[in-house]
C-alpha positions in Angstrom: 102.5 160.3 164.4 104.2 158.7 161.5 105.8 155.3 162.4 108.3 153.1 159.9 109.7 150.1 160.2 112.9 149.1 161.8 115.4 147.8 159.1 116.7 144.2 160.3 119.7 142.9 159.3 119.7 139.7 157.9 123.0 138.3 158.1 122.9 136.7 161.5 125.6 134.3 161.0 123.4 132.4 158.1 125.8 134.1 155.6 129.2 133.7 157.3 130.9 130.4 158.2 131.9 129.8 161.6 132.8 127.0 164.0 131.3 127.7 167.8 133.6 126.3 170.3 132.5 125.4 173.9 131.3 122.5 176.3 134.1 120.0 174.7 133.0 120.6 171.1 133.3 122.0 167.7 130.1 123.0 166.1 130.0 123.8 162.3 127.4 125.7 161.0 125.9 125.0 157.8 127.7 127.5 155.8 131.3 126.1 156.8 129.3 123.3 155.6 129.3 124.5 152.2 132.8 125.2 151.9 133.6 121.5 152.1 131.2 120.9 150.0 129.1 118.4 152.3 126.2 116.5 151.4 126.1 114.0 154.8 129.2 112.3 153.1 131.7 113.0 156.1 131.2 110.3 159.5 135.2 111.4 161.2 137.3 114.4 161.4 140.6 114.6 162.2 142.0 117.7 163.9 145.4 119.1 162.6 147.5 122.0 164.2 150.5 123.6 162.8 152.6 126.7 163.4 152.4 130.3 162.1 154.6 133.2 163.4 155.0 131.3 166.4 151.1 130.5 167.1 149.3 127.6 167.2 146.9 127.4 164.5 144.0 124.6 164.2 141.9 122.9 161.5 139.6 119.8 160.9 140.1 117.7 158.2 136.6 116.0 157.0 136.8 112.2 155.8 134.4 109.9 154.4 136.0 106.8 155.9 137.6 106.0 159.5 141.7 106.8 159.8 143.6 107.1 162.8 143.1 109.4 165.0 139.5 110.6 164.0 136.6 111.6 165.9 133.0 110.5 165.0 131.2 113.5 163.1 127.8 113.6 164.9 125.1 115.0 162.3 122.2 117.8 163.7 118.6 117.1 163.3 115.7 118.6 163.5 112.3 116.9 163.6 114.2 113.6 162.8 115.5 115.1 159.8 119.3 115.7 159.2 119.9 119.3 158.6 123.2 120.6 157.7 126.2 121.5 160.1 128.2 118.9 161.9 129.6 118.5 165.2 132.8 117.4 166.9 132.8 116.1 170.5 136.1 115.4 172.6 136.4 117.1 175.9 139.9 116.6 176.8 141.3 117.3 173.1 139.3 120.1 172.8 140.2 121.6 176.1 143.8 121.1 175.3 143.7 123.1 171.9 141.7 125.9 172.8 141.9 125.9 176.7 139.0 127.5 178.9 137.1 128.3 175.6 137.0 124.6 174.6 135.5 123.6 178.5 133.0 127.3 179.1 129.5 126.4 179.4 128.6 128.9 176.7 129.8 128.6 173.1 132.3 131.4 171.9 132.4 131.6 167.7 135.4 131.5 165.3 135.3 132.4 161.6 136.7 129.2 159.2 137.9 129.2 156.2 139.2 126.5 153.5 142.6 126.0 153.4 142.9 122.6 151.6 140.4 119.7 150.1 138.0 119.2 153.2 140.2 120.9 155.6 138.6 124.0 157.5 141.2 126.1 159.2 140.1 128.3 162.7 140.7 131.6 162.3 141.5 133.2 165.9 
């Protein structure tokens, strides 16, 4: 008997940029990250919706400084060092954009792209 190895892929969501949305919180990976171009620089968001064909359509807009109407931007760690991805925590705005998949218990994943300077659009 002959045995090879099983091929693994190696994309597993390192390679793809994605907000996970769930428990009253939006939670960037580190590769939406990138596409704002953080470096730890960003302490608020602000969320924006606007309309397309009819459909609601959400984004977070990443500042450096407080505004009104921002949310603290809470930064991950691990083993006391910051690591990149940030996260956004507001139960009751987050359940009203995004309904029963802002308030599940379990995280559900949306791709993001860029769609203006420090402004990541959801992608549903």
């Amino acid at each position: 008997m002959e045995w090879s190895i099983v091929k693994v892929k190696q994309s597993g969501g390192n390679s793809v940029p994605f907000v996970s949305i769930g428990r009253g919180m939006l939670d960037f990976n580190a590769v939406a990250c990138d596409l704002v171009g953080d470096n730890g620089q960003f302490k608020f968001a602000q969320l924006l919706t606007a309309k397309d064909r009819g459909k609601t359509v959400v984004a977070v807009k990443f500042l450096e400084e407080y505004e009104s109407d921002t949310i603290p931007v809470k930064r991950k760690n691990r083993d006391g060092k910051v690591i990149k991805g940030m996260t956004i925590v507001h139960k009751g705005l987050i359940s009203d954009l995004f309904g029963k998949n802002g308030t599940n218990d379990g995280m559900v994943r949306f791709p993001v792209e860029l769609c203006g300077d420090n402004i990541l659009k959801i992608v549903d």
